[in-house]
Biotite code that builds the C-alpha atoms (Angstrom):
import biotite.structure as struc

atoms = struc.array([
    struc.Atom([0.000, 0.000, 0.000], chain_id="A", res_id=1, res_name="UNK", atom_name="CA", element="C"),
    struc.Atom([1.254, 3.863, -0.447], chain_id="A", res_id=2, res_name="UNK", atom_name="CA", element="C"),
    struc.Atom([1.392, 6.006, 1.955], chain_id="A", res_id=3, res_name="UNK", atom_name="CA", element="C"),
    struc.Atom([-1.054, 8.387, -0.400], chain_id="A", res_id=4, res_name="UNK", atom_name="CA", element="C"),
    struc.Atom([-3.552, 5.126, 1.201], chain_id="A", res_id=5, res_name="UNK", atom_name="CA", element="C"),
    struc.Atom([-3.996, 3.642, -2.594], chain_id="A", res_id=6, res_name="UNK", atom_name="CA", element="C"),
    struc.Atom([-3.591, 0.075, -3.147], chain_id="A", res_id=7, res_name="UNK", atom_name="CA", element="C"),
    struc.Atom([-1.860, -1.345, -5.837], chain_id="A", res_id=8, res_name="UNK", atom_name="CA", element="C"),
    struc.Atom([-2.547, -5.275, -6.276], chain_id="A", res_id=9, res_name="UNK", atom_name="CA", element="C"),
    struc.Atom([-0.141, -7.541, -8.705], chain_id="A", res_id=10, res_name="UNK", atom_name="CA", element="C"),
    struc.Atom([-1.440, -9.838, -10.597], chain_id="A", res_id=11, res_name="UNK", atom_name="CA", element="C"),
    struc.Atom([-0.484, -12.253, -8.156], chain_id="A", res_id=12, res_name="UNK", atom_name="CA", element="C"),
    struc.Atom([-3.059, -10.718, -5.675], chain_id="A", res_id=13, res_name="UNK", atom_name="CA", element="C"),
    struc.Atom([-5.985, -10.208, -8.504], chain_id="A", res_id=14, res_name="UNK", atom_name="CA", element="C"),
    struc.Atom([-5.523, -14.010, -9.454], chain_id="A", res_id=15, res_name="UNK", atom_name="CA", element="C"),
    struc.Atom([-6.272, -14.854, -5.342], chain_id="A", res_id=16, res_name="UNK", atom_name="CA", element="C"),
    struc.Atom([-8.802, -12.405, -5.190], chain_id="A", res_id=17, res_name="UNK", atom_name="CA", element="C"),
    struc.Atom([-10.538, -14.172, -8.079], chain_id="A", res_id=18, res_name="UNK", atom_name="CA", element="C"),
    struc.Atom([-10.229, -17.452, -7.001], chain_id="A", res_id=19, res_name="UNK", atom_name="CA", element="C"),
    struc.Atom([-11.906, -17.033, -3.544], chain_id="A", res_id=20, res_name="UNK", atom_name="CA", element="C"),
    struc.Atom([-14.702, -14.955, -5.133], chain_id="A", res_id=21, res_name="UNK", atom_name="CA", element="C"),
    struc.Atom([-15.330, -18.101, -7.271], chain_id="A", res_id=22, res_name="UNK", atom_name="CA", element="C"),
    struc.Atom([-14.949, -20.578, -4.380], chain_id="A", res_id=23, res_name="UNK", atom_name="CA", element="C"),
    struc.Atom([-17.595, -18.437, -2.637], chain_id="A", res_id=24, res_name="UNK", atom_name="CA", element="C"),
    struc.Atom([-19.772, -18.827, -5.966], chain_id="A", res_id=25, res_name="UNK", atom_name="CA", element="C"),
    struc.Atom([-19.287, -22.337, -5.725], chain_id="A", res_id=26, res_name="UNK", atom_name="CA", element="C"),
    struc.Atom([-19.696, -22.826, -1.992], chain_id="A", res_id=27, res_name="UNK", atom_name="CA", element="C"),
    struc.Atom([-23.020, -20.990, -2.165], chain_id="A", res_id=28, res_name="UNK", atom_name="CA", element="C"),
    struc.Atom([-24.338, -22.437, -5.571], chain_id="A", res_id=29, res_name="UNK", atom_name="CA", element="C"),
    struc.Atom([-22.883, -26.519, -3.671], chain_id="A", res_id=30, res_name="UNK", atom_name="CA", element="C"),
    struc.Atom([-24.910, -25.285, -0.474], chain_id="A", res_id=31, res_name="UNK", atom_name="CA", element="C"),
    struc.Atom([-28.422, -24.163, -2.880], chain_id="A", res_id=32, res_name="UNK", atom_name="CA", element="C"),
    struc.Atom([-27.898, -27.876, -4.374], chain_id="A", res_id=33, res_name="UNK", atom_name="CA", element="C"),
    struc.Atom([-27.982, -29.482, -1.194], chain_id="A", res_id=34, res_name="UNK", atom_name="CA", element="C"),
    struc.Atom([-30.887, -27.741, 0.210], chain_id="A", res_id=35, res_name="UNK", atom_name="CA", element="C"),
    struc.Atom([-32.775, -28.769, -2.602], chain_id="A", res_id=36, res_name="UNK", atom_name="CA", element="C"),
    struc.Atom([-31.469, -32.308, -2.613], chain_id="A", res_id=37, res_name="UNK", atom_name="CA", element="C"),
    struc.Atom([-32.320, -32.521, 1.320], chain_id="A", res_id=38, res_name="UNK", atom_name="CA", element="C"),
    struc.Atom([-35.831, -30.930, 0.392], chain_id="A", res_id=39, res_name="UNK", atom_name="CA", element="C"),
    struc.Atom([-36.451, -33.315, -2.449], chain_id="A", res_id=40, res_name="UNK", atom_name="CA", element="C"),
    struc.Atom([-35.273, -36.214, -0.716], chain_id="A", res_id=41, res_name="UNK", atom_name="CA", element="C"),
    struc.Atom([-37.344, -35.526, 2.353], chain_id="A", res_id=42, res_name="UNK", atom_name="CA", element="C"),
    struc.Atom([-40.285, -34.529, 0.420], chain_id="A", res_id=43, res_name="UNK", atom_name="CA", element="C"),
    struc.Atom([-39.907, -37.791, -1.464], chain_id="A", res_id=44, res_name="UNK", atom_name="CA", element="C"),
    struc.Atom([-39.737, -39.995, 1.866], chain_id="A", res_id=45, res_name="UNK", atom_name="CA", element="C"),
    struc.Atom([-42.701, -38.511, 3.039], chain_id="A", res_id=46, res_name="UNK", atom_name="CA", element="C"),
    struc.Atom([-44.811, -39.263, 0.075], chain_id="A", res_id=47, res_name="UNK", atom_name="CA", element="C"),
    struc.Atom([-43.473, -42.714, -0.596], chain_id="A", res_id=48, res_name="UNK", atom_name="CA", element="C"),
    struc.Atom([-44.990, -43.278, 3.065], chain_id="A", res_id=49, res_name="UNK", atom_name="CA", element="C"),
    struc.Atom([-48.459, -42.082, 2.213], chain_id="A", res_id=50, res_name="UNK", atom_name="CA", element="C"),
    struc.Atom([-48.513, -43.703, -0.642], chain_id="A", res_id=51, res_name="UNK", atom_name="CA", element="C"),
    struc.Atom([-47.738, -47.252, 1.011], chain_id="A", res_id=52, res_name="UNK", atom_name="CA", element="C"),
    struc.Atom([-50.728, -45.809, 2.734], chain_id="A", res_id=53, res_name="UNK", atom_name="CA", element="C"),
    struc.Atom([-52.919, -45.166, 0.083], chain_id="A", res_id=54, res_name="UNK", atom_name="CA", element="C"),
    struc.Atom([-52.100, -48.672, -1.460], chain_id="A", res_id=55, res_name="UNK", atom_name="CA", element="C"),
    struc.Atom([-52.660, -51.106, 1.574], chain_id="A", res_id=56, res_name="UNK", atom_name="CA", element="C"),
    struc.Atom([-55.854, -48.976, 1.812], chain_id="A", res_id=57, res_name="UNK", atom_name="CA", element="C"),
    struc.Atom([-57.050, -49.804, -1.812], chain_id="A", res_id=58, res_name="UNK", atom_name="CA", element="C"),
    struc.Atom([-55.795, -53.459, -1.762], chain_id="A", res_id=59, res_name="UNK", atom_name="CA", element="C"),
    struc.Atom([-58.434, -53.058, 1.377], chain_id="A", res_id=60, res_name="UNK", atom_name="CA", element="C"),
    struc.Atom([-61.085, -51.739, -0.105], chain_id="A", res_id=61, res_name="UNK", atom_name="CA", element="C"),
    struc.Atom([-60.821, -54.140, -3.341], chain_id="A", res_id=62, res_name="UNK", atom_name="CA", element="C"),
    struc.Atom([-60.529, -57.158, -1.014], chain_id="A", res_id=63, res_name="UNK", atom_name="CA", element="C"),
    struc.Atom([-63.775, -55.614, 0.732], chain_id="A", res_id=64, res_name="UNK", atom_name="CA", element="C"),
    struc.Atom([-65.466, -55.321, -2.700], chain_id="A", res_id=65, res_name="UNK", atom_name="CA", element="C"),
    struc.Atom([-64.626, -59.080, -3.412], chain_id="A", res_id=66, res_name="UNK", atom_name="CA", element="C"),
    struc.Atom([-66.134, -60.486, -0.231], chain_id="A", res_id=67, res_name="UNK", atom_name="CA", element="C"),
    struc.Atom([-69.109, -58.124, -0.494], chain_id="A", res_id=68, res_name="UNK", atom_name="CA", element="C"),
    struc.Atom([-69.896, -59.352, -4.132], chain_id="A", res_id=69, res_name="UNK", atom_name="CA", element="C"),
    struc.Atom([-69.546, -62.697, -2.406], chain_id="A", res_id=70, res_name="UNK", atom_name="CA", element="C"),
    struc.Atom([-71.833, -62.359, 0.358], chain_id="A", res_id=71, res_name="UNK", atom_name="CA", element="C"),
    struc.Atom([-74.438, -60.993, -2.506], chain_id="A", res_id=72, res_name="UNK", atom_name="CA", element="C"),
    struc.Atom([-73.859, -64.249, -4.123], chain_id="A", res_id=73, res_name="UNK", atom_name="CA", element="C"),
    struc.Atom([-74.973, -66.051, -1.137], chain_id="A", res_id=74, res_name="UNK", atom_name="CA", element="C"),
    struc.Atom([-77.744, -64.281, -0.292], chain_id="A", res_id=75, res_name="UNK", atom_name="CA", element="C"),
    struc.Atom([-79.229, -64.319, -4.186], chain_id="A", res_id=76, res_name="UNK", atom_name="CA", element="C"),
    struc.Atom([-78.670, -68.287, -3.690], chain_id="A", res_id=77, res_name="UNK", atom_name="CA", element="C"),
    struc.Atom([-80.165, -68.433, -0.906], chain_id="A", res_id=78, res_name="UNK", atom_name="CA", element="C"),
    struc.Atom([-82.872, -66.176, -1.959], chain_id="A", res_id=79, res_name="UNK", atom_name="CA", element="C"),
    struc.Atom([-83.416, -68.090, -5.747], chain_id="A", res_id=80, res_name="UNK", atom_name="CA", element="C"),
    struc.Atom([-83.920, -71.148, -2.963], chain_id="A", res_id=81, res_name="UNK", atom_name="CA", element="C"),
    struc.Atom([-86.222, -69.695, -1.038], chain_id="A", res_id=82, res_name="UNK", atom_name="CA", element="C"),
    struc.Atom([-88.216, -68.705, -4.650], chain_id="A", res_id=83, res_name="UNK", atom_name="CA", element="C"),
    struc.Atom([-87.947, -72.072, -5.374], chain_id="A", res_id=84, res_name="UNK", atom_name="CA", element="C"),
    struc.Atom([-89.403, -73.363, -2.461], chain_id="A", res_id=85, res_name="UNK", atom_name="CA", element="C"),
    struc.Atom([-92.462, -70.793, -3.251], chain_id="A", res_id=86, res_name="UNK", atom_name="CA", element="C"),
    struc.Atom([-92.748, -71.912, -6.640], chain_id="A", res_id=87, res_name="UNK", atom_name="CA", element="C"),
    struc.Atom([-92.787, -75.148, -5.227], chain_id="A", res_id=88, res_name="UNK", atom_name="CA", element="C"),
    struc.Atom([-95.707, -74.763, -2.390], chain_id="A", res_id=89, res_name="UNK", atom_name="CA", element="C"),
    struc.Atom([-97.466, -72.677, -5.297], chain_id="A", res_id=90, res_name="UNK", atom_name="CA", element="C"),
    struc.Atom([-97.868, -75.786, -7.381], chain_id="A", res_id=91, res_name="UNK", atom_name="CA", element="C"),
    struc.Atom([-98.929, -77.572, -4.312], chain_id="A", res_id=92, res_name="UNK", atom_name="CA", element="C"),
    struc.Atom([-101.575, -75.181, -3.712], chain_id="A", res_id=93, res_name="UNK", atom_name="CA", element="C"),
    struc.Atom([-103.018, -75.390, -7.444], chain_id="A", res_id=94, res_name="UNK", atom_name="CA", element="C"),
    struc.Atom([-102.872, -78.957, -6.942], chain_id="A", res_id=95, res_name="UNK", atom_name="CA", element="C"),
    struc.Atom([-105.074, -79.186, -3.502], chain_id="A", res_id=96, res_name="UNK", atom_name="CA", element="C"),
    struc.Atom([-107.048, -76.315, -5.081], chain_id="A", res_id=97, res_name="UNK", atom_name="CA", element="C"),
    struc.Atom([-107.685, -78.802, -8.203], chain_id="A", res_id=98, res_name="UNK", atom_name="CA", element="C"),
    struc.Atom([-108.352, -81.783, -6.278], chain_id="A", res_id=99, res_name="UNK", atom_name="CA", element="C"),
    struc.Atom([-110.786, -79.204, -4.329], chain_id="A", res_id=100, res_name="UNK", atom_name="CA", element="C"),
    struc.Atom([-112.945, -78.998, -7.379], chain_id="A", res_id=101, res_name="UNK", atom_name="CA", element="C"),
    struc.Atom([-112.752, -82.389, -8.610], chain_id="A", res_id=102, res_name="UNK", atom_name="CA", element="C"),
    struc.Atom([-113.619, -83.967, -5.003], chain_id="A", res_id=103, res_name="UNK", atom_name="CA", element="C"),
    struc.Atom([-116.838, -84.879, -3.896], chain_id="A", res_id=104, res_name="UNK", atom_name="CA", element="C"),
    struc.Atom([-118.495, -82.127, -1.621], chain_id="A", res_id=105, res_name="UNK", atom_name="CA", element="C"),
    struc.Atom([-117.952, -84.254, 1.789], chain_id="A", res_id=106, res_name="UNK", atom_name="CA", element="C"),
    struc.Atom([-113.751, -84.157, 0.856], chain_id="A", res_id=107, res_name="UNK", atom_name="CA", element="C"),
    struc.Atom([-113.750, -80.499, -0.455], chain_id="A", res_id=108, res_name="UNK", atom_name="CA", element="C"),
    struc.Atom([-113.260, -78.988, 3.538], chain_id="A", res_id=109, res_name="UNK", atom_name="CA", element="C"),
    struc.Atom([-110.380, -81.073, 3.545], chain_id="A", res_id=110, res_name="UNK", atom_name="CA", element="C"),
    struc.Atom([-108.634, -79.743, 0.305], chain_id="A", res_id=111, res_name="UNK", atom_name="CA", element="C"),
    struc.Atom([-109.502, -76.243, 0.707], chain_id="A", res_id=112, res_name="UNK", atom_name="CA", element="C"),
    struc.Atom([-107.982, -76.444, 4.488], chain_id="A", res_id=113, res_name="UNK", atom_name="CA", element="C"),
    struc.Atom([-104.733, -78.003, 2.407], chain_id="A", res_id=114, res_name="UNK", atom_name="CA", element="C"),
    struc.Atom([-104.843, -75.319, 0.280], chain_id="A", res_id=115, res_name="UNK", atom_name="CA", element="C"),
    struc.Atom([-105.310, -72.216, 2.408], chain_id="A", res_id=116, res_name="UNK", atom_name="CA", element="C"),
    struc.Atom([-101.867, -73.708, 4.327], chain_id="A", res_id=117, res_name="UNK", atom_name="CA", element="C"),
    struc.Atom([-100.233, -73.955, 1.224], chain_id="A", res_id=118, res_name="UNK", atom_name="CA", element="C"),
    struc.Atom([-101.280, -70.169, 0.454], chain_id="A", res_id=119, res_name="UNK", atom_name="CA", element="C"),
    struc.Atom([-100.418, -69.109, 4.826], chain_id="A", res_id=120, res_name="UNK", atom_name="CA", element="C"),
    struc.Atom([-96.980, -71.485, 3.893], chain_id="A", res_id=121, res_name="UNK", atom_name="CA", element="C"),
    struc.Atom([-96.687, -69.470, 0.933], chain_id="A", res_id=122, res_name="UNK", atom_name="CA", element="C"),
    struc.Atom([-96.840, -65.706, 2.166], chain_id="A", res_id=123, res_name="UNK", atom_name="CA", element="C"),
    struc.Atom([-94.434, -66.639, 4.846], chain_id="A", res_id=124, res_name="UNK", atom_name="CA", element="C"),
    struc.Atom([-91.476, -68.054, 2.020], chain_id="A", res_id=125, res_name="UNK", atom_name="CA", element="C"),
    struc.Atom([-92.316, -65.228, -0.226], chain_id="A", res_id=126, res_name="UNK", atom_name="CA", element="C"),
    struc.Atom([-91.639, -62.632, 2.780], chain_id="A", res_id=127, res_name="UNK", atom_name="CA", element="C"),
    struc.Atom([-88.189, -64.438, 3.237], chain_id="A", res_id=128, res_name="UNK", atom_name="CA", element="C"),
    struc.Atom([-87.336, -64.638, -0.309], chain_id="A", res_id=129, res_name="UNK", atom_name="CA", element="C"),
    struc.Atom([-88.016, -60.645, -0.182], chain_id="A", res_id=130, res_name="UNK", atom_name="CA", element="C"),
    struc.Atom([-86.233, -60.061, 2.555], chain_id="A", res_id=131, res_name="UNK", atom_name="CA", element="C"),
    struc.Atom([-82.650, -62.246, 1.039], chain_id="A", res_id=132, res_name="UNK", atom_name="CA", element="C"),
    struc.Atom([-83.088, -60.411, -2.214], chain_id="A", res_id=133, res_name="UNK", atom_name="CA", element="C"),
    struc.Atom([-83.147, -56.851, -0.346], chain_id="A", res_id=134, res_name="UNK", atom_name="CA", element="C"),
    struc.Atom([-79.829, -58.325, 1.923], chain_id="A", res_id=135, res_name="UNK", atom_name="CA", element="C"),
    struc.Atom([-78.374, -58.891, -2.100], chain_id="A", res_id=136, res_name="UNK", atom_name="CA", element="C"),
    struc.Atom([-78.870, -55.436, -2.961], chain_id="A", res_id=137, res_name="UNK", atom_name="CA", element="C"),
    struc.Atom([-77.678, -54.470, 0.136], chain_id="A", res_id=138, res_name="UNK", atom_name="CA", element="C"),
    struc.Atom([-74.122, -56.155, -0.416], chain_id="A", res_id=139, res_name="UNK", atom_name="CA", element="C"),
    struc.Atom([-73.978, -55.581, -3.897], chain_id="A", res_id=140, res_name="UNK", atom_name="CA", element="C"),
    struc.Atom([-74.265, -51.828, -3.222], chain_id="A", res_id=141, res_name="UNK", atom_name="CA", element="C"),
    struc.Atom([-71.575, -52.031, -0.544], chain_id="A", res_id=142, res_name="UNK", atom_name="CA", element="C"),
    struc.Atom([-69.200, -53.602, -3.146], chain_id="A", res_id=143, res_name="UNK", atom_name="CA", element="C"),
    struc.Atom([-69.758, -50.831, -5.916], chain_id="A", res_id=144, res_name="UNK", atom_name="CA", element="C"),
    struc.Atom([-69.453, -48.489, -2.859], chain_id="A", res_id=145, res_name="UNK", atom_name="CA", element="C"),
    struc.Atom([-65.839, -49.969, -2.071], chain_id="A", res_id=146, res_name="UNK", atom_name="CA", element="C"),
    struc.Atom([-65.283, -50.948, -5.716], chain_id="A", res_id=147, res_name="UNK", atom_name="CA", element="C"),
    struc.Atom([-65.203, -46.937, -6.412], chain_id="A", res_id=148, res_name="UNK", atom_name="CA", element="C"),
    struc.Atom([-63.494, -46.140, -3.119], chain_id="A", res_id=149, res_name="UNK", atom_name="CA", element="C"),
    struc.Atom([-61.056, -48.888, -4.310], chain_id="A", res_id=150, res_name="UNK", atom_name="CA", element="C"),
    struc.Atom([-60.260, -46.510, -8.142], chain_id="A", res_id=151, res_name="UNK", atom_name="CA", element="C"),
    struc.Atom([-60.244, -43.272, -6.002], chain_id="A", res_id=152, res_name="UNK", atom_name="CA", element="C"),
    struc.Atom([-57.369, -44.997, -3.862], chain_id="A", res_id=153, res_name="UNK", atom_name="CA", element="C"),
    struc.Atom([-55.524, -46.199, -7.028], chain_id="A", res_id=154, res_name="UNK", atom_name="CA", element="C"),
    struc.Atom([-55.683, -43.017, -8.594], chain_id="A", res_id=155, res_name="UNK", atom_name="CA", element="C"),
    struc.Atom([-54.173, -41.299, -5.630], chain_id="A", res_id=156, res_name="UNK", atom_name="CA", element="C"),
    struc.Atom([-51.289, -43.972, -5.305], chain_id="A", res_id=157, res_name="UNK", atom_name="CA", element="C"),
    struc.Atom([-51.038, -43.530, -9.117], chain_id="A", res_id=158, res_name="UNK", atom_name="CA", element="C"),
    struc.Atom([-50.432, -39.707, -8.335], chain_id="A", res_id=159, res_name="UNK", atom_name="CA", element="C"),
    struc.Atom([-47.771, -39.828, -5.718], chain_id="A", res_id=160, res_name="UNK", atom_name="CA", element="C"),
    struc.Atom([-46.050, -42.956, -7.902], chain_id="A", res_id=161, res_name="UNK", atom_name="CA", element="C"),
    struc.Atom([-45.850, -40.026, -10.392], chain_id="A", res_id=162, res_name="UNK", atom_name="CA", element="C"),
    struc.Atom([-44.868, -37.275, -8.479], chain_id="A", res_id=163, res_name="UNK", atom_name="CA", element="C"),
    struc.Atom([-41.835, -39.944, -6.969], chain_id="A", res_id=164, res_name="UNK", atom_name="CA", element="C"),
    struc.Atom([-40.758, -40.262, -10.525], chain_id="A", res_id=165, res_name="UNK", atom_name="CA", element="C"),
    struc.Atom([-40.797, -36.572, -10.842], chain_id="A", res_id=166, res_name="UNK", atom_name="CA", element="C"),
    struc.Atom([-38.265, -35.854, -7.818], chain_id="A", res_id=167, res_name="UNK", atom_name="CA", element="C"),
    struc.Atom([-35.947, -38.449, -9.018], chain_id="A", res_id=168, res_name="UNK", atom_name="CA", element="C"),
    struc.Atom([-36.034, -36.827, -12.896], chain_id="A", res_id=169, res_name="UNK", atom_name="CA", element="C"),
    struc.Atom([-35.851, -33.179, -10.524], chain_id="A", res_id=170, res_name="UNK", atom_name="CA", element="C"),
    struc.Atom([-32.628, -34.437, -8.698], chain_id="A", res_id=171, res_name="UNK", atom_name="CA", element="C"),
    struc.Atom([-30.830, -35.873, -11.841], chain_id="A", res_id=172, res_name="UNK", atom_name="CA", element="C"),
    struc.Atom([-31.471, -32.290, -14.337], chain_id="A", res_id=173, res_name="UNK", atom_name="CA", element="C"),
    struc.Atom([-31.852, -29.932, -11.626], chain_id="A", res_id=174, res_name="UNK", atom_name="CA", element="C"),
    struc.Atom([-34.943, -28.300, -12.755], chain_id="A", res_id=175, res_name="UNK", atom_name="CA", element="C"),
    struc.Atom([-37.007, -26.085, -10.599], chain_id="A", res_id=176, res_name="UNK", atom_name="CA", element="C"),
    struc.Atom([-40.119, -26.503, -12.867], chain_id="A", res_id=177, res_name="UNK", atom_name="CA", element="C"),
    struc.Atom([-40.038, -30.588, -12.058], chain_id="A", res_id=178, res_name="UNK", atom_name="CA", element="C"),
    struc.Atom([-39.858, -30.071, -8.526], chain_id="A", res_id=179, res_name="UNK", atom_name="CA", element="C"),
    struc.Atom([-42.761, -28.129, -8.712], chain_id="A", res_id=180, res_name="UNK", atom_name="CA", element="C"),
    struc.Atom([-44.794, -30.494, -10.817], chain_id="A", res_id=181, res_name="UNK", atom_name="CA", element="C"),
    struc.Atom([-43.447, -33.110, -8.351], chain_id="A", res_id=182, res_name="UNK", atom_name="CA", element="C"),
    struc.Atom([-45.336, -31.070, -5.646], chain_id="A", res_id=183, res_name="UNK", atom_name="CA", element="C"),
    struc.Atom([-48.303, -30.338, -7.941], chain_id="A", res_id=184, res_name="UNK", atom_name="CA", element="C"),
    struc.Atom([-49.184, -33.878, -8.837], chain_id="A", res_id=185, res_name="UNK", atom_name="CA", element="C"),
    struc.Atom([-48.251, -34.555, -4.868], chain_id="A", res_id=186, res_name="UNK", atom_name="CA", element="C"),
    struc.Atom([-51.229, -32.339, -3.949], chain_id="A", res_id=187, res_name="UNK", atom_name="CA", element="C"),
    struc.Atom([-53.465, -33.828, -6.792], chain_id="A", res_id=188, res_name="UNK", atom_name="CA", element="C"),
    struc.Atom([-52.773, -36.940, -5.099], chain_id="A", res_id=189, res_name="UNK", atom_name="CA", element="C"),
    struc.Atom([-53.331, -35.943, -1.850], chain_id="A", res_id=190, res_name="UNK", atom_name="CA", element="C"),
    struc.Atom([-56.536, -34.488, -3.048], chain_id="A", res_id=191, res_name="UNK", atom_name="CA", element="C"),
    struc.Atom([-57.552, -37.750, -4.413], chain_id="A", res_id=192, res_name="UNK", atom_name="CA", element="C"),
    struc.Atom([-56.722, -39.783, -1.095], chain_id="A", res_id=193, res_name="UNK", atom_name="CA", element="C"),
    struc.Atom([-58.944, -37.356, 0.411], chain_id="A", res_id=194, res_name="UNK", atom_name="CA", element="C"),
    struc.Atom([-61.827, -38.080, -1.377], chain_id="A", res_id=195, res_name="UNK", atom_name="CA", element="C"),
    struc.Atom([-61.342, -41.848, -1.150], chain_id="A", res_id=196, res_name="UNK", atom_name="CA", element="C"),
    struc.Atom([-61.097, -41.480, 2.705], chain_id="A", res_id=197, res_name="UNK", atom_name="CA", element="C"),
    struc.Atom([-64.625, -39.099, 2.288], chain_id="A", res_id=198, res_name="UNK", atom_name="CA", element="C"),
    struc.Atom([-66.427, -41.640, 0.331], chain_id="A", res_id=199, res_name="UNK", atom_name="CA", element="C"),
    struc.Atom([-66.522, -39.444, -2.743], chain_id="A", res_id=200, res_name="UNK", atom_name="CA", element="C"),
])
């Protein structure tokens, strides 16, 4: 330095100046990366959890769709034999009712007294038959209840599958614009899950 208080640098000191000027460049732009790479990477953690989430949850609801189909099965068995056994005191009842008409008049108390039980009999299986047949409905409306819960929990695991993919492609190019589409489709997913757990 002279003693006028002006600094003269060689070219020596300009070439050290430079250099820690660009370390402090590099330092900052290395420090940017890892933020990013620690926000992506926890980011990604978090959603692969809620997506392991959102999948047992649909292989629940699609295994819940499969036994409630089932249990309609049953019950339209079980009602088809109960309309069976209808059809069955039905015929019965046209017979007695027949043999009513054909019988001499000291026998036709008798048949009509078979054929009024066969009718009573008849009420009673129909009202069972009825009542299976509603407990069908019933289950088959609780699997296309699950069955749709089941697609609204696919499509949100679908969504966070996608928005995974999207943080690794973010990481390896570096692009802002990814990592936000990795948090867009994220939130679409989220949105999704939501609706699944609401019933929508």
């Amino acid at each position: 330095m002279s003693s006028s208080g002006f600094h003269v640098h060689g070219p020596h000191d300009h070439e050290l100046q430079h250099a820690a000027e660009h370390e402090a460049e590099h330092a900052a732009a290395a420090k940017k990366q890892r933020s990013i790479t620690n926000e992506v990477a926890v980011f990604t953690a978090v959603i692969a959890t809620v997506g392991a989430i959102f999948a047992y949850m649909g292989g629940l609801t699609q295994a819940n769709a499969g036994l409630y189909k089932n249990n309609a099965g049953m019950k339209r068995t079980e009602a088809a034999n109960q309309w069976n056994y209808y059809q069955a005191k039905s015929t019965k009842q046209a017979l007695a009712e027949f043999a009513r008409d054909l019988s001499p008049d000291d026998r036709k108390p008798a048949m009509q007294e078979k054929a009024a039980r066969y009718d009573k009999e008849k009420a009673e299986i129909q009202l069972a038959a009825q009542k299976l047949d509603k407990e069908a409905d019933d289950w088959d409306h609780r699997s296309d209840a699950a069955l749709h819960e089941h697609h609204r929990w696919a499509q949100a695991t679908t969504a966070l599958q996608v928005s995974i993919a999207l943080a690794a492609i973010a990481l390896l190019t570096r692009k802002r614009w990814l990592e936000w589409g990795m948090f867009g489709v994220a939130g679409l997913g989220l949105v999704i899950g939501g609706l699944a757990l609401a019933h929508v």
